[in-house]
C-alpha positions in Angstrom: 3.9 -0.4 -2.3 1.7 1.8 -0.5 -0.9 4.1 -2.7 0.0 7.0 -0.7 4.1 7.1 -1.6 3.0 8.4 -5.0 0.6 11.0 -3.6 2.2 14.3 -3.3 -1.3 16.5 -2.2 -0.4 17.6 1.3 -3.9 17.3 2.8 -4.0 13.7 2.0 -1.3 13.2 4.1 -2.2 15.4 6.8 -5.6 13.6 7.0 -3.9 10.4 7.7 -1.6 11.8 9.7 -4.2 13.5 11.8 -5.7 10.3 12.6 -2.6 8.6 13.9 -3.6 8.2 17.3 -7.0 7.3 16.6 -5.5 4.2 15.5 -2.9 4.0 17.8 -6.1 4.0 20.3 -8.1 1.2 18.4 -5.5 -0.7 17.2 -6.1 -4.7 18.1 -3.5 -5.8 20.4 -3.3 -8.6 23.2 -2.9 -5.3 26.1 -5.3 -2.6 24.8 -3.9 0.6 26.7 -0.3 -0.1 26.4 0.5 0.5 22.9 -1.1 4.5 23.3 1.0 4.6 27.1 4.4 3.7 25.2 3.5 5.6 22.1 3.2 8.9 23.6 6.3 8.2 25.6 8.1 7.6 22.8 6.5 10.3 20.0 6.3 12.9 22.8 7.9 12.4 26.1 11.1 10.9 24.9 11.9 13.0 21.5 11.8 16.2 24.7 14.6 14.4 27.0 17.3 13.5 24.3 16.9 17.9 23.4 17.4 19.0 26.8 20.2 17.3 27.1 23.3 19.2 25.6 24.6 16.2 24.2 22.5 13.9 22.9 21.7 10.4 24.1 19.7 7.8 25.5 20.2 5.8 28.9 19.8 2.0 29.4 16.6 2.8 31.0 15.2 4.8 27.6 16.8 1.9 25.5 15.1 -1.0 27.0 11.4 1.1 26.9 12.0 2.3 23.8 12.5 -1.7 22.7 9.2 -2.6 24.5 7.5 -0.3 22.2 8.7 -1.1 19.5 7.8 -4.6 20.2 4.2 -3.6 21.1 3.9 -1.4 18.0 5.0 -4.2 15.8 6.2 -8.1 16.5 6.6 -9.0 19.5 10.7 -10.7 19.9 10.9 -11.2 23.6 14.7 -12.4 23.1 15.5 -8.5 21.7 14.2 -7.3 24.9 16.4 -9.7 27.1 19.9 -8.9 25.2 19.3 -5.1 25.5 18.8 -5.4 29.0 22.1 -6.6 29.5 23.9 -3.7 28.3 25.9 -1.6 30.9 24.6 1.7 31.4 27.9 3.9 31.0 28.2 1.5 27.1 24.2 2.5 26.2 25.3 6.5 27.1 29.0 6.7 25.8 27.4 4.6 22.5 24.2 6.9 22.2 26.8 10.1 22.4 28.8 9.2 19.9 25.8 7.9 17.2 23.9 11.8 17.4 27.3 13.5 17.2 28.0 12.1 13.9 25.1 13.3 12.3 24.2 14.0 9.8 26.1 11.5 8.8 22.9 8.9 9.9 25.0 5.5 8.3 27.6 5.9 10.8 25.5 6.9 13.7 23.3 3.6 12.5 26.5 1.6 12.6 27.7 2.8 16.0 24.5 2.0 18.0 24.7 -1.4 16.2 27.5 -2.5 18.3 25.1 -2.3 21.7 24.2 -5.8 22.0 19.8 -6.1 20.9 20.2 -3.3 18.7 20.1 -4.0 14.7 19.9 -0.8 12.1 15.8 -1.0 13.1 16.3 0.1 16.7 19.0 1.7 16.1 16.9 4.0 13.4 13.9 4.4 16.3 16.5 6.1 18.7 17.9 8.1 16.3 14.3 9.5 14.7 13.3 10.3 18.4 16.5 12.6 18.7 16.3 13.5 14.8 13.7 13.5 13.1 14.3 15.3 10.5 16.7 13.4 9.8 15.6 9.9 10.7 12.8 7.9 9.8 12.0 4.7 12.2 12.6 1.1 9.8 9.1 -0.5 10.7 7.6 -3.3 9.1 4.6 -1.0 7.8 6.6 2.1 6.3 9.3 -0.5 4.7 6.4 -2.2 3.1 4.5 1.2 1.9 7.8 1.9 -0.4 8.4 0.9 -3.4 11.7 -0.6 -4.7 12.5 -2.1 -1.0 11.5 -6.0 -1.2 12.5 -8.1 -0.5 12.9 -6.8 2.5 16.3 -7.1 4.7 16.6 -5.6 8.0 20.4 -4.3 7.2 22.1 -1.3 7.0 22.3 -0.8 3.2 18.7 -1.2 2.8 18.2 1.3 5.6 20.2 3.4 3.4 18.0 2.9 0.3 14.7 3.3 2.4 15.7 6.4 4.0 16.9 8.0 0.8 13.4 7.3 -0.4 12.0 9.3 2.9 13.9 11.6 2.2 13.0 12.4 -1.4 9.4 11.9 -0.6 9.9 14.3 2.7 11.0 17.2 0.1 8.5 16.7 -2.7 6.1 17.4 0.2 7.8 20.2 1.4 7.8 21.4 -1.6 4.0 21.8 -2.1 3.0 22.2 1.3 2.7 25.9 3.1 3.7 24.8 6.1 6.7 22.8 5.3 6.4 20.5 8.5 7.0 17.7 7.4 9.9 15.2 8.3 10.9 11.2 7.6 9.6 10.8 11.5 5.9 11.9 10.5 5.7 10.2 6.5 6.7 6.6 8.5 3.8 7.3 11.1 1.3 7.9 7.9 2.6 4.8 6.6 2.0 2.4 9.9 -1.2 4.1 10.2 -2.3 3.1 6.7 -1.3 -0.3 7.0 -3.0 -0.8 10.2 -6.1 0.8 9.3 -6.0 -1.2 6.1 -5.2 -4.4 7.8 -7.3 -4.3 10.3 -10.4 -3.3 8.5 -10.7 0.1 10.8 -13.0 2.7 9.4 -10.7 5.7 10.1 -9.7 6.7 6.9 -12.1 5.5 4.9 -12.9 9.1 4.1 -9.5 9.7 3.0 -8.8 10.5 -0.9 -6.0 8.8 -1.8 -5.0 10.2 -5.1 -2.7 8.8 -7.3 -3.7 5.2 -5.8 -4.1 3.9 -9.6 -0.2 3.4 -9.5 -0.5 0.8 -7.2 -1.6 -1.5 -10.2 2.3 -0.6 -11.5 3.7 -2.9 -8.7 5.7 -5.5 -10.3 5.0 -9.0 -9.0 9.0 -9.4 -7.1 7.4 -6.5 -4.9 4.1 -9.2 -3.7 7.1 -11.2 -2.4 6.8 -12.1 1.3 9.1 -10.2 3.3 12.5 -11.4 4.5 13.5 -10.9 8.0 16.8 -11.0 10.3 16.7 -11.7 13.8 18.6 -8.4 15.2 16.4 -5.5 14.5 
């Protein structure tokens, strides 16, 4: 679990999220440039087409870039990338329709863009939290690690469930405290990845960042140290 899940001081937060895509910029990858080109696609460029669209959804075209950033932001599983491909356009669009008109129901929406072949509740969750995101969070390897009570970890749709209910919580408790009441799943899983690859990767971005509460992280039990358990479809 991540120190910052139990810290509920807004301007810890907003620090770390302020420095997002400094480390989006400096983070260690085998094609430095393409992470920050896909990334703002996908945080800016993308989250603007699926609103100015009166109803909802993504083409085959979105869904195969938004699967090679997700594979550049996190593990790289060049078969995912293949069986998306291969869906037809008018399935991706019909499909994509159907999951944002049944929110906020976000299980069923989850479940519906499942059935496009590539797609597992992970992908599925990043195409909903760029037309959602207050609503959804993306299910990334670094904001699934930061909360507690998730591992080991199963790339399914029940434990996007419990992880999202989390976000959720967490997304209110901030709101809560915070003035400006900004903030959504979408933003708390970009703290999280930022966290963890700052940590990870040793960058000195937030090493000027307070992170109260971090004593708690002592209260992990030993089951959460376990190493993660991943599925193939993501």
């Amino acid at each position: 679990m991540s120190a910052l899940f139990a810290c509920e001081d807004p301007a810890t937060w907003r620090s770390v999220y302020e420095k997002y895509w400094g480390i989006v910029e400096v983070k260690k990858s085998k094609k430095p440039g393409k992470l920050m080109k896909l990334d703002k696609w996908y945080q800016e460029e993308l989250p603007a087409v699926i609103s100015s669209r009166s109803d909802k959804h993504v083409t085959l075209s979105e869904l195969v870039k938004l699967m090679e950033w997700k594979l550049t932001r996190g593990k790289f599983r060049p078969r995912l990338q293949q069986l998306v491909a291969s869906n037809s356009e008018d399935t991706v669009e019909k499909c994509s329709r159907k999951a944002f008109s049944l929110l906020p129901d976000v299980q069923a929406a989850i479940t519906e863009l499942s059935s496009l072949k590539g797609v597992g509740p992970a992908t599925a969750s990043a195409v909903l939290a760029a037309g959602a995101p207050e609503q959804a969070a993306f299910m990334s390897d670094e904001a699934m690690e930061s909360v507690p009570g998730l591992k080991p970890i199963q790339y399914t749709a029940k434990h996007y469930a419990l992880y999202l209910g989390k976000m959720i919580e967490l997304t209110k408790k901030l709101n809560k405290v915070d003035p400006q009441q900004d903030w959504t799943p979408h933003k708390l899983e970009l703290c999280f990845w930022a966290l963890t690859i700052a940590t990870q990767q040793q960058l000195p971005l937030l090493k000027d960042v307070d992170m109260k509460g971090s004593s708690v992280q002592q209260n992990c039990s030993d089951t959460d140290q376990r190493p993660t358990k991943k599925l193939k479809t993501r």
